[in-house]
C-alpha positions in Angstrom: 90.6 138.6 64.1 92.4 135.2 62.3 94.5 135.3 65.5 91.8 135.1 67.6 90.0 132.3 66.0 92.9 130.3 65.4 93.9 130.3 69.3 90.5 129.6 69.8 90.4 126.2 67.6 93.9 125.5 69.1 91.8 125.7 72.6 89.0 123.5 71.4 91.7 120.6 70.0 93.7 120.8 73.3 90.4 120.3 75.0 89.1 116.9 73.3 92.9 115.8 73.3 92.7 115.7 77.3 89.0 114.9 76.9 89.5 111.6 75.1 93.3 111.1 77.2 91.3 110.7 80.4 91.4 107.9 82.5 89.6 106.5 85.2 91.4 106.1 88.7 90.5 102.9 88.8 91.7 101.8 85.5 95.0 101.0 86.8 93.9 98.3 88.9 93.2 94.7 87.2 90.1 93.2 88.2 86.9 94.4 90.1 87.3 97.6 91.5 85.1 99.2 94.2 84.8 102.8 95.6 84.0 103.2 99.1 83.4 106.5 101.3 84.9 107.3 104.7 82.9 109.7 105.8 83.1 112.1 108.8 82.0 115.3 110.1 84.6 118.3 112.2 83.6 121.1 114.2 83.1 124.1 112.3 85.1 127.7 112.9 81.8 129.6 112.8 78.8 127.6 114.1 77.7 124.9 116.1 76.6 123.0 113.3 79.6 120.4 112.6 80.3 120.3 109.0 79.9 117.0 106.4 83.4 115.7 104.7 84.2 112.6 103.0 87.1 110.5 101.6 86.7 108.3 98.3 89.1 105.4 98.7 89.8 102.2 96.3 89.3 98.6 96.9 90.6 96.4 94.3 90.1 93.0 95.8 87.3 92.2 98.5 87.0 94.8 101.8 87.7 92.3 104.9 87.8 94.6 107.8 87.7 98.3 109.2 89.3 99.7 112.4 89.0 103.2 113.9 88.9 105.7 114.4 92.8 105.4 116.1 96.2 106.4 115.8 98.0 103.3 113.3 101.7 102.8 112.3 101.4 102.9 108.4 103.8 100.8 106.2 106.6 103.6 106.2 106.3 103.4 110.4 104.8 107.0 111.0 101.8 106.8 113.4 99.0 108.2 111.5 95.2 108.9 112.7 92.4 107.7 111.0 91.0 104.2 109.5 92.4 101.2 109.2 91.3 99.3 105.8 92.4 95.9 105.3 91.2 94.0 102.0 92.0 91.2 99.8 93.4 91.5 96.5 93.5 88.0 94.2 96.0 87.4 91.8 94.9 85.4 89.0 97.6 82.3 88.0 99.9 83.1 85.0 101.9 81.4 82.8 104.9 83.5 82.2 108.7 82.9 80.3 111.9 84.5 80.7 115.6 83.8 79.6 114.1 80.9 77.9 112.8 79.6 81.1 109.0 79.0 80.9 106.8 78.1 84.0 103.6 78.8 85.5 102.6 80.9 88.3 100.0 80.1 91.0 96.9 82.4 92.0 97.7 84.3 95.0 95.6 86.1 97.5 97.7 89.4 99.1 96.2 90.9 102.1 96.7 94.6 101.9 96.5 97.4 104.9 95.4 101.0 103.9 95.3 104.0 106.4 93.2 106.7 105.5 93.7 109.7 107.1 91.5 111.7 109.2 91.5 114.9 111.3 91.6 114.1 114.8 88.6 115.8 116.0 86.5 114.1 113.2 82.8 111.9 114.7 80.3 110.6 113.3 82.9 108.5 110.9 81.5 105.7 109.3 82.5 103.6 105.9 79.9 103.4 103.2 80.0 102.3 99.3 77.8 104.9 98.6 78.3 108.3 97.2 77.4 110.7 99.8 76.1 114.2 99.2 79.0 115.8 100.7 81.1 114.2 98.4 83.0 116.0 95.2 81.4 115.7 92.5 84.2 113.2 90.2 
């Protein structure tokens, strides 16, 4: 019965050890962070009724522009269906040194391109900041 209990307690302490380990996705971006949705619905096997989905996607700068649904070369040059998400990411100015060298580094704005993909047959697909029912709960 000390067996038992023991594996039990060993559980419990694994358990608050990932508990207190977890991060938030968007943690590893500096900055303001937003979530957006892409949502969509696809024809369902069964009924008529098309069935809800959605995509959670990042933004760590400012959203600028969406395109799509449409087929898109992504950065590795595969053509890809879905949306095209550009935004703005801002780099703040640094001062930095290395090799006994210091200088300073000017703010810089990067213009970044996401494709998120989607099935083919997807309608109704729209972009939204909030969370939609059809959504995982995080």
């Amino acid at each position: 019965m000390a067996v038992r209990n023991t594996a039990s307690v060993k559980n419990l302490i694994m358990y608050e050890v990932f508990s207190m380990a977890y991060k938030e996705t968007t943690e590893k971006y500096e900055g303001e962070t937003k979530t957006y949705w892409l949502t969509y619905e696809v024809p369902s096997k069964g009924t008529e009724k098309p069935v809800d989905k959605a995509k959670r996607f990042y933004v760590p700068g400012e959203l600028k522009s969406t395109q799509g649904p449409d087929s898109f070369v992504n950065k590795m040059g595969n053509k890809k269906y879905g949306m095209k998400v550009t935004y703005e990411n801002i780099r703040k100015g640094f001062d930095a040194k290395r090799d006994g060298t210091e200088y300073h580094v000017e703010p810089a704005t990067t213009t970044v391109t996401k494709i998120i993909e989607i099935p083919e047959d997807a309608i109704n697909v729209d972009v939204t900041d909030r969370e939609p029912e059809s959504a995982m709960s995080v």
